[in-house]
GULO-629493 format. One line per field, with one value per residue (C-alpha): x negated, y negated, z; residue number from 1; residue in three letters. Coordinates in Angstrom, 3 decimals. Layout:
c1: (X|...)
c2: (Y|...)
c3: (Z|...)
resi: (NUM|...)
resn: (ALA|...)
//
This chain:
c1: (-133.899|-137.348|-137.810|-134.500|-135.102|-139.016|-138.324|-134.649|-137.229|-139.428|-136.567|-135.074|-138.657|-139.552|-135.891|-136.274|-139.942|-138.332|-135.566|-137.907|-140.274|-137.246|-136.567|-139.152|-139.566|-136.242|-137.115|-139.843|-137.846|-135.559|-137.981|-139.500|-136.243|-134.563|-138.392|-137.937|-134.244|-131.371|-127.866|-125.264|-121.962|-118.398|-115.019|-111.866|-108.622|-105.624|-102.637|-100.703|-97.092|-97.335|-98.459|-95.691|-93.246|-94.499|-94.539|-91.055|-90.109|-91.074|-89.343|-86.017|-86.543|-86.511|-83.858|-81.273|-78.875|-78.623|-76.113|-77.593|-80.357|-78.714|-76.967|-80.212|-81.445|-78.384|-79.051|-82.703|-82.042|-79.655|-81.480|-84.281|-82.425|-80.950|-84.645|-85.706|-82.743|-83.952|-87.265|-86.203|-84.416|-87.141|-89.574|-87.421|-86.558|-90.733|-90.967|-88.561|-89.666|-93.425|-94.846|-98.095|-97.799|-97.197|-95.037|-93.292|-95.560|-98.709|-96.278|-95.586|-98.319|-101.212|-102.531|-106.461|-107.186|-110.901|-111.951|-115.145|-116.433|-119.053|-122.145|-125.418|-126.802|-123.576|-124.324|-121.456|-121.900|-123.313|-120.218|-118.017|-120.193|-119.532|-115.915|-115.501|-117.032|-114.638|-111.809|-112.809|-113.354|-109.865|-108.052|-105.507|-105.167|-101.617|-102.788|-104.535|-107.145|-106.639|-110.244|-109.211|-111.752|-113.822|-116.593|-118.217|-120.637|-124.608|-127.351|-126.894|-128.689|-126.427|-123.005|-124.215|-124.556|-120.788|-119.461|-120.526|-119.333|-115.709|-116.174|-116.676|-112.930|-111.658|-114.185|-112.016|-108.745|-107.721|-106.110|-107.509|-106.395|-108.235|-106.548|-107.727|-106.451|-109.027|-112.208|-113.644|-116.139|-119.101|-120.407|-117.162|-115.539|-117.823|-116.306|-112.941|-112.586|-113.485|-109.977|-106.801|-105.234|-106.234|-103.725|-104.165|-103.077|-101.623|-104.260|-106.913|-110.107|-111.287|-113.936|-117.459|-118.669|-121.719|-125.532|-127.099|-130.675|-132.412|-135.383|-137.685|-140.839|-143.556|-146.616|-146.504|-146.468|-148.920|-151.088|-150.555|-152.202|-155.372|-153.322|-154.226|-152.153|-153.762|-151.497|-152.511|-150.772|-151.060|-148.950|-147.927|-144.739|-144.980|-144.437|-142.713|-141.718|-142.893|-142.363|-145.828|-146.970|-147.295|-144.284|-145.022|-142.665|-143.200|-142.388|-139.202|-138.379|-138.932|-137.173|-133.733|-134.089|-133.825|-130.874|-129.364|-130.094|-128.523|-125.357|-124.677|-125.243|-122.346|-120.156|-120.562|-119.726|-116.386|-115.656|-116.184|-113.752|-110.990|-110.965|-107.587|-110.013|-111.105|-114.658|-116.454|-113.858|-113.602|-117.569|-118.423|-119.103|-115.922|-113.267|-109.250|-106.749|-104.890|-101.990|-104.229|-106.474|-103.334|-102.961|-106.619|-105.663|-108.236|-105.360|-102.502|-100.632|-99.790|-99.368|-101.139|-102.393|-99.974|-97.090|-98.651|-99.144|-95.649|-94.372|-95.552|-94.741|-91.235|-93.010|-96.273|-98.555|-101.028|-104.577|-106.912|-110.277|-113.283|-117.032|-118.767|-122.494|-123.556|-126.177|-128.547|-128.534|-132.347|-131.179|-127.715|-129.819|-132.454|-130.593|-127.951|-130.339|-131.993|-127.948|-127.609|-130.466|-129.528|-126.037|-127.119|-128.972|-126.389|-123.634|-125.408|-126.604|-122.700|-120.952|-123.575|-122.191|-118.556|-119.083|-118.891|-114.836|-113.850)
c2: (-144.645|-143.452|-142.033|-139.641|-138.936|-137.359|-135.772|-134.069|-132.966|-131.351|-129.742|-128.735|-127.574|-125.729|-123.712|-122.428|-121.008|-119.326|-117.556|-116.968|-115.230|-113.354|-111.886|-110.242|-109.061|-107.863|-106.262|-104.244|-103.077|-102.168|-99.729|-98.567|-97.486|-95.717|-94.153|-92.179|-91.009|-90.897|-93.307|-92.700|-93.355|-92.236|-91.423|-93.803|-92.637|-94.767|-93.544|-94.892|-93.881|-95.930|-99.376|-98.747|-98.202|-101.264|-102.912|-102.165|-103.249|-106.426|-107.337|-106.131|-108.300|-111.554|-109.914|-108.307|-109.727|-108.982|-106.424|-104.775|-104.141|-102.570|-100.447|-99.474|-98.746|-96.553|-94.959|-94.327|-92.398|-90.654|-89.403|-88.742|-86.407|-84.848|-83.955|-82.564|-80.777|-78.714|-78.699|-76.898|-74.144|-73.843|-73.282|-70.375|-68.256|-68.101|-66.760|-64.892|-63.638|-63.795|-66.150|-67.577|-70.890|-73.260|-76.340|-77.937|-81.265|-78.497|-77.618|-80.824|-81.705|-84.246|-86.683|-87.695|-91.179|-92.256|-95.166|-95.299|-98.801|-97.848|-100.287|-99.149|-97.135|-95.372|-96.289|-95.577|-91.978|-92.025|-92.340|-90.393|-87.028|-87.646|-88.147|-85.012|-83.000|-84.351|-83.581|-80.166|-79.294|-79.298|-79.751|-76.798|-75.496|-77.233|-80.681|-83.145|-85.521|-88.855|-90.954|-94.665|-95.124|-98.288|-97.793|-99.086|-96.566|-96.434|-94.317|-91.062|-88.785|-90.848|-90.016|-86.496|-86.309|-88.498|-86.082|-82.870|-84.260|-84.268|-80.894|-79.578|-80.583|-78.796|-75.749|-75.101|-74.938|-78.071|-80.553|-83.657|-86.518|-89.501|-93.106|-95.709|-99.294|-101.477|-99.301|-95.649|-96.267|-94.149|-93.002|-93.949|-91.104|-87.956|-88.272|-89.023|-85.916|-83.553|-83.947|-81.907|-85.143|-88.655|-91.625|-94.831|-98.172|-98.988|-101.347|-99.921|-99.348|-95.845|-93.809|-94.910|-91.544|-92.425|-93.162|-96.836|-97.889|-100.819|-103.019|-105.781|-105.697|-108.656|-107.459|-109.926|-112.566|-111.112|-110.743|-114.295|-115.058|-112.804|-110.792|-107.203|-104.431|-101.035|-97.410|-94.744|-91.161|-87.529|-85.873|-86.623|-87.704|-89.167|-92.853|-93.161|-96.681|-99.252|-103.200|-104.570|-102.167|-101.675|-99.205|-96.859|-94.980|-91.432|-93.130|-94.692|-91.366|-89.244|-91.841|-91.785|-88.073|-87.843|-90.529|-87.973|-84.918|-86.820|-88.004|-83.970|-83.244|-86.034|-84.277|-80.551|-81.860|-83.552|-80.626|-78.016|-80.384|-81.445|-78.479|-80.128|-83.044|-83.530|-84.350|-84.852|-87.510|-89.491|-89.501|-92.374|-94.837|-96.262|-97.218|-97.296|-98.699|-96.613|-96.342|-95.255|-92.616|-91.418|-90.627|-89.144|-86.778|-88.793|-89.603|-87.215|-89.848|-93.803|-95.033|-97.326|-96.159|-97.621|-96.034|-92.577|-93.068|-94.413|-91.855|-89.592|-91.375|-89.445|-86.068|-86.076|-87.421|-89.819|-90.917|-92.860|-91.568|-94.023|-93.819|-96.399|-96.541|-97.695|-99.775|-101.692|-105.369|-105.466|-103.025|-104.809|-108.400|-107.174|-104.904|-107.460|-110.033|-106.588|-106.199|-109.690|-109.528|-106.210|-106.984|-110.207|-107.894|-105.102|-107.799|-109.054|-105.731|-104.704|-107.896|-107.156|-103.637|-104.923|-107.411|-104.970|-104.423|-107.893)
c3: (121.325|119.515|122.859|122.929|118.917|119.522|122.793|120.708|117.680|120.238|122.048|118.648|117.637|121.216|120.981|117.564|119.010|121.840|119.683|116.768|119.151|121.026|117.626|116.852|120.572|119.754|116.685|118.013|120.940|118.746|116.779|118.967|121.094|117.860|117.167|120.142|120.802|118.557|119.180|121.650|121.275|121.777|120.199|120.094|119.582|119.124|118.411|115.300|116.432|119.593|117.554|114.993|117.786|119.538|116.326|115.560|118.888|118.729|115.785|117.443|120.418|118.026|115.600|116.718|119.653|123.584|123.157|120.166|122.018|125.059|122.565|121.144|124.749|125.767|122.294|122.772|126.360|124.906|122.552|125.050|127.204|123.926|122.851|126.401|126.640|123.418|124.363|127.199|125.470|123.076|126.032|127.712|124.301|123.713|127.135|126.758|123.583|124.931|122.337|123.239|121.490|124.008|123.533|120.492|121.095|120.311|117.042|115.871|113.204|113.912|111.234|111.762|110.108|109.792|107.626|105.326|104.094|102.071|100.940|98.589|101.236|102.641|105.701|107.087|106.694|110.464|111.477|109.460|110.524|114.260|113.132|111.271|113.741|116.526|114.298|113.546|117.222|117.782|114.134|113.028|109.414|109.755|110.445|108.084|107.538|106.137|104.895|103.926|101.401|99.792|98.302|94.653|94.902|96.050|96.203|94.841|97.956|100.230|99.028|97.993|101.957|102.943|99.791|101.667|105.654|103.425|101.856|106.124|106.409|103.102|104.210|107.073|105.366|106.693|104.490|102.949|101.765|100.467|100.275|98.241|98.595|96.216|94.949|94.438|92.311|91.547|94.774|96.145|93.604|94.181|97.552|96.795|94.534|96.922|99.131|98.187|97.076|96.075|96.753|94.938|94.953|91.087|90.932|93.312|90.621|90.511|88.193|86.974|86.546|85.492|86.851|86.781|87.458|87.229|87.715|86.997|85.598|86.331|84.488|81.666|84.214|86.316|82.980|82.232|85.568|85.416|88.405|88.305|89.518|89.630|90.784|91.944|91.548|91.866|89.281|85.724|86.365|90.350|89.163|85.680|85.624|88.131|89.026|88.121|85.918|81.991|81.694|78.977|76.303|77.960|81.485|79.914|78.178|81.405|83.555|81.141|81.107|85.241|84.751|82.632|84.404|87.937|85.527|84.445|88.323|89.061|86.056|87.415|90.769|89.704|87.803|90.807|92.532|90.338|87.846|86.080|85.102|81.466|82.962|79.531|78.242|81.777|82.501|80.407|83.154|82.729|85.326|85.262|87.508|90.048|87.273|84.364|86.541|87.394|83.693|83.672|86.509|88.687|91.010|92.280|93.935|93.084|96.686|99.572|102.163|104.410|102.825|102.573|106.621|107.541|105.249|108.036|111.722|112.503|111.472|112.592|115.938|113.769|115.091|114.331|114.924|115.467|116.172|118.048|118.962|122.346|122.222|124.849|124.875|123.715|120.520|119.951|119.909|117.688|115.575|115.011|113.279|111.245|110.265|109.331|106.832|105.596|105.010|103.128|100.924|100.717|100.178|97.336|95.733|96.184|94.280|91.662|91.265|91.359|89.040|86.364|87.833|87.802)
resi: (1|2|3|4|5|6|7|8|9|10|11|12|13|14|15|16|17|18|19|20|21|22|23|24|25|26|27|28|29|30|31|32|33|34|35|36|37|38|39|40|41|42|43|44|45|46|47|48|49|50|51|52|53|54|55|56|57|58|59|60|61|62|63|64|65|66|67|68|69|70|71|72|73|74|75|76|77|78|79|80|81|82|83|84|85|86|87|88|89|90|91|92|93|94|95|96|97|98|99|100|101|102|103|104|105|106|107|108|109|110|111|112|113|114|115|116|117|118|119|120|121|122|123|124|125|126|127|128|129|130|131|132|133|134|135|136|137|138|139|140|141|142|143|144|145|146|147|148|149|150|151|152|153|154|155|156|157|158|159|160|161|162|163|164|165|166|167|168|169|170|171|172|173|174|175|176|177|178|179|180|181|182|183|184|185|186|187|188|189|190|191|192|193|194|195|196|197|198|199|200|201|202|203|204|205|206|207|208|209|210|211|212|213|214|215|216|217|218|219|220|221|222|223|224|225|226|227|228|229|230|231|232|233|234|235|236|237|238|239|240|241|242|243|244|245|246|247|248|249|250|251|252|253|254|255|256|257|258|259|260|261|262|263|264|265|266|267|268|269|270|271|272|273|274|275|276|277|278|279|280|281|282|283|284|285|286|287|288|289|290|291|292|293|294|295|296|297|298|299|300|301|302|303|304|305|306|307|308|309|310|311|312|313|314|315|316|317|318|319|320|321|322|323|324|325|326|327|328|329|330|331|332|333|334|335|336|337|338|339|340|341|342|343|344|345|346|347|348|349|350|351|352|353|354|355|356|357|358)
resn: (UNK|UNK|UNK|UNK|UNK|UNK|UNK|UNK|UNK|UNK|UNK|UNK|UNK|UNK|UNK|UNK|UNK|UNK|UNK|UNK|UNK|UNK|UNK|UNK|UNK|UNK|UNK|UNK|UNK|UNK|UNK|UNK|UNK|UNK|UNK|UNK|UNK|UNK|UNK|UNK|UNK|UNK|UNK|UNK|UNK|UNK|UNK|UNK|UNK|UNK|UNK|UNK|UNK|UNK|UNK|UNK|UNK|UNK|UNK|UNK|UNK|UNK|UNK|UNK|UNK|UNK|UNK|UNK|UNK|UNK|UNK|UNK|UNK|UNK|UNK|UNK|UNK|UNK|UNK|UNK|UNK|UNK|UNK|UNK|UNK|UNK|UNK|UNK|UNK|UNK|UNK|UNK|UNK|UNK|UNK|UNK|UNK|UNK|UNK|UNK|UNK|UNK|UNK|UNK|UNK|UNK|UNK|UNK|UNK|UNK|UNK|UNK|UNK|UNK|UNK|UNK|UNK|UNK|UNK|UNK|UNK|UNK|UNK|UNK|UNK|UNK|UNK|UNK|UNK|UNK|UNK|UNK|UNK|UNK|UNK|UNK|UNK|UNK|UNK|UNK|UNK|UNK|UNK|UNK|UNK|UNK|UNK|UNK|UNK|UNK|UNK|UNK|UNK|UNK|UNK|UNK|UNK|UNK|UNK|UNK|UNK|UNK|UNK|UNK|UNK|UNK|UNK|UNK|UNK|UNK|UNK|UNK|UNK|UNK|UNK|UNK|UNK|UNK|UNK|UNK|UNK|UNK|UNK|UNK|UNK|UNK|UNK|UNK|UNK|UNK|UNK|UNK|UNK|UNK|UNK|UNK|UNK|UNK|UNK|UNK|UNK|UNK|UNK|UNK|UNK|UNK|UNK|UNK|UNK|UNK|UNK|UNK|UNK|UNK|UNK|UNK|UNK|UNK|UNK|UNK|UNK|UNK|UNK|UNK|UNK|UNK|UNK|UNK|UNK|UNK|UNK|UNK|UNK|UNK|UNK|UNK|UNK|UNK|UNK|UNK|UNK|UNK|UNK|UNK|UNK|UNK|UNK|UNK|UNK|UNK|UNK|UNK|UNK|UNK|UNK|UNK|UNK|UNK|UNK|UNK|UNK|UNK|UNK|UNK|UNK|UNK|UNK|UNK|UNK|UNK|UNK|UNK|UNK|UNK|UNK|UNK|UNK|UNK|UNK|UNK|UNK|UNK|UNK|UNK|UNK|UNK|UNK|UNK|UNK|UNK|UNK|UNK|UNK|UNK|UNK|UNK|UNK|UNK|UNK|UNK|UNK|UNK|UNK|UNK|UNK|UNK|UNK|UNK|UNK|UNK|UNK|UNK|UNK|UNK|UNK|UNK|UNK|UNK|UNK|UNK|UNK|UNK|UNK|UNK|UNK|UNK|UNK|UNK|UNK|UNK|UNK|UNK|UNK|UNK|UNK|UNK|UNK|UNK|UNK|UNK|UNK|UNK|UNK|UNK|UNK|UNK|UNK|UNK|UNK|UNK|UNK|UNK|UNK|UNK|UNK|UNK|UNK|UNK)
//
């Protein structure tokens, strides 16, 4: 038995070598692979009428009885030839009237649906620009653009840039609407104002027009241990207040003055986009419910998302647009465990920033 329990410990111990040592083999790989090229990848479509028809289906088949459903089947082809039939006519008075459009399926008015989970980074911003740009290849002024939207906010460069991919769609006189089912926070606001109309839950948590930074500082500990930490920087104001350093007065002073200069930024930007906004009495920092920001003009609509989208099956063709990057197996192993850790750190950054909403 003492046998089986050293050689296990040495297997245990040889395994965890291998894989720790595939990791960073990974890793590098990895690297050096995005170094060089940027990432493939392709669109998905799926479209939303056929899963709600499906959907609907399937409930019928357990609900209703064997001859309710051959009525409904006599019913539906019925209706089917009914809607060719017309079809038809339609198609012979436009040639006969030689209209160019082409068919009433090219008339009927499509819905694009992409989602946007956002973290600190906005990360997800990769994706929404190859998106957008498929939709606008081929998107008339007379359909519309749906963005499902989460996001308690980030980095300000990084939803200045997911902000301006929305403001493409509105730039081309196509219409925009944002949904928001739990949190537009932030970040997660500058983009939401920018669509034509903003659909909250009654409790989905919107607002926070404000700017936040934050950091430690270690030089009294590092002074308590004889560590010395010495920066070096070209320009008066290159570093203002650091980790390790002594932070001064005039670095504090110049780094609440950027703050404040970003937060006015973040104001004039709201106000561009939502003119019908009170900006200076809702850009406290503060957040409101779907049902109060509806009060604060934040919000045009008090909805879900998934009512705002079935709202819209019998009159539109609704799809759901999707990115996904093709990756090799040496990137999707490496960048995987780079992910993992990232996500760790983004996941904790991000239920520090919500912890101010709950």
């Amino acid at each position: 038995m003492e046998f089986l329990y050293e050689y296990g410990l040495f297997f245990a111990k040889a395994v965890t070598f291998v894989i720790s040592i595939a990791i960073i083999i990974a890793l590098i790989l990895s690297a050096g692979q995005k170094t060089h090229r940027e990432s493939s990848g392709s669109i998905d479509i799926i479209k939303i009428n056929d899963r709600y028809d499906e959907m609907r289906d399937q409930i019928k088949s357990v609900v209703y009885s064997s001859e309710k459903l051959k009525e409904e089947v006599k019913a539906n082809k019925k209706q089917q030839k009914l809607d060719k039939k017309q079809d038809k006519k339609q198609k012979r008075l436009k040639d006969k009237s030689n209209d160019d459009v082409q068919s009433t399926d090219d008339d009927k008015k499509r819905v694009y649906i992409v989602d946007f989970d956002g973290d600190i980074k906005a990360s997800a911003v990769d994706s929404l620009r190859e998106e957008i740009t498929a939709i606008l290849s081929i998107a008339k002024i007379t359909d519309e653009v749906v963005v499902r939207l989460e996001s308690a906010g980030g980095m300000v460069h990084s939803y200045g840039l997911a902000s301006s991919q929305l403001a493409r769609i509105k730039e081309s006189n196509i219409p925009l609407t944002v949904c928001v089912d739990k949190v537009a926070a932030s970040g997660g606001y500058m983009m939401a104002c920018v669509a034509n109309t903003i659909c909250a839950a009654p409790f989905a948590i919107i607002g926070s027009i404000g700017v936040v930074a934050q950091l430690p500082n270690f030089h009294r500990l590092l002074k308590k241990n004889d560590v010395d930490f010495e920066l070096f920087t070209a320009g008066e104001y290159k570093r203002t207040v650091t980790m390790f350093g002594e932070n001064t007065d005039k670095g504090r002073e110049k780094f609440t003055d950027d703050l404040e200069t970003t937060h006015d930024l973040f104001k004039d930007f709201v106000r561009d986009q939502r003119p019908i906004v009170n900006v200076d009495e809702v850009a406290t920092g503060e957040i409101w419910f779907g049902s109060q920001a509806k009060t604060q003009l934040l919000v045009d609509q008090l909805t879900t998302s998934d009512d705002y989208i079935v709202s819209q099956v019998a009159s539109a063709d609704i799809f759901h647009v999707m990115f996904a990057t093709k990756k090799s197996m040496a990137e999707r192993f490496g960048v995987n465990v780079q992910l993992a850790i990232e996500s760790s750190v983004s996941r904790l950054f991000s239920k520090l920033n919500m912890s101010r909403f709950m």
